[in-house]
TIGU-961560 format. One record per residue (C-alpha): residue number from 1; residue in one letter; x, y, z. Coordinates in steps of 0.001 Angstrom, whole numbers, plus 500000, padded with zeros to 6 digits. Each point is the difference from the previous one (the first is absolute). Layout:
N
[node NUM,'A',[X,Y,Z]]
...
This chain:
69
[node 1,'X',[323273,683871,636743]]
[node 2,'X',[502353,497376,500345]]
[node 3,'X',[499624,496491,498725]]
[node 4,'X',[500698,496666,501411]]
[node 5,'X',[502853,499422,497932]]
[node 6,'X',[501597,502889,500974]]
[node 7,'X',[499521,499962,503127]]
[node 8,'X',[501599,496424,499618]]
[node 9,'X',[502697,501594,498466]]
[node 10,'X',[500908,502701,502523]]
[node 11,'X',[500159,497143,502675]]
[node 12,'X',[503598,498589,497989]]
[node 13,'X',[501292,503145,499630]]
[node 14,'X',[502638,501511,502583]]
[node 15,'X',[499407,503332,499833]]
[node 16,'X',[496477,499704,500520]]
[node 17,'X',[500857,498134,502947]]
[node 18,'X',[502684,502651,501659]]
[node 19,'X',[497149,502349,499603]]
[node 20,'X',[497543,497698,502264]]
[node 21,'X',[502922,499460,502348]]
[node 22,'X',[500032,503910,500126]]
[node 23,'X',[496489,500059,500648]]
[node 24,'X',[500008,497793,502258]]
[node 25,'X',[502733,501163,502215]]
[node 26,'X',[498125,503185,499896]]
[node 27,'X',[497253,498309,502153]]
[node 28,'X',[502175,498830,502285]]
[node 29,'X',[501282,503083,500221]]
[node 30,'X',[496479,501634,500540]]
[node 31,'X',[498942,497223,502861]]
[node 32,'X',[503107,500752,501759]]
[node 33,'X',[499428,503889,499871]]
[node 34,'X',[496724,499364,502559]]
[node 35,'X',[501848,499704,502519]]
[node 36,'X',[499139,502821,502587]]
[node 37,'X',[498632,502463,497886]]
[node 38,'X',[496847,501937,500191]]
[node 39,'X',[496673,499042,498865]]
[node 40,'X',[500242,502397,496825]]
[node 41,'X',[502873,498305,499525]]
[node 42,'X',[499192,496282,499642]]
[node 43,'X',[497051,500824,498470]]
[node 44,'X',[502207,501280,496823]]
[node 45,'X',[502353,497283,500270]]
[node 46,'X',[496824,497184,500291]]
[node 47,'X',[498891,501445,496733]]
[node 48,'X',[503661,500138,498355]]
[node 49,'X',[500024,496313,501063]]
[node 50,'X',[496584,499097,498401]]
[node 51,'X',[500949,501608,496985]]
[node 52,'X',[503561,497830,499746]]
[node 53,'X',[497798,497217,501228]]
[node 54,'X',[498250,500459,497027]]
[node 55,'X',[502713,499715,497479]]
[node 56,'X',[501504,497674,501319]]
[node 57,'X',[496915,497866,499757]]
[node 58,'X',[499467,501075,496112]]
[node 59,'X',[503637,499339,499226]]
[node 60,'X',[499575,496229,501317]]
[node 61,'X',[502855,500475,503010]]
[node 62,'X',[499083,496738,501244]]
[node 63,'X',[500884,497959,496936]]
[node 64,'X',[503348,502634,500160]]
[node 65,'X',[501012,499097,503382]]
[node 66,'X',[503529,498233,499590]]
[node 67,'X',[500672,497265,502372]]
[node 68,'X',[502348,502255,502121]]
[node 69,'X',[497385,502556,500802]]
């Protein structure tokens, strides 16, 4: 598991941050995708978007965000 301090760490560090802006933009992505499609469908992409949801909560987006987002 991860410590604090690391996770401290990763929060400085620009590659860890392209890879939330990745994730991130793969949510958007996913919300976009609902858009007229089938039941089936936005059930999949609901749980894609929980999933991203999730990461993006562990990886601490919200301290992330840059000013311009």
């Amino acid at each position: 598991m991860i410590t604090k301090e690391q996770q401290e760490a990763l929060l400085y560090n620009e590659a860890y941050i392209g890879f939330m802006e990745q994730i991130h933009d793969l949510r958007e992505s996913s919300i976009q995708q609902m858009h007229d499609r089938p039941t089936d469908s936005i059930q999949q992409l609901a749980g894609r978007i929980l999933q991203l949801d999730d990461i993006l909560q562990l990886g601490r987006w919200t301290e992330l965000k840059r000013p311009t987002q």
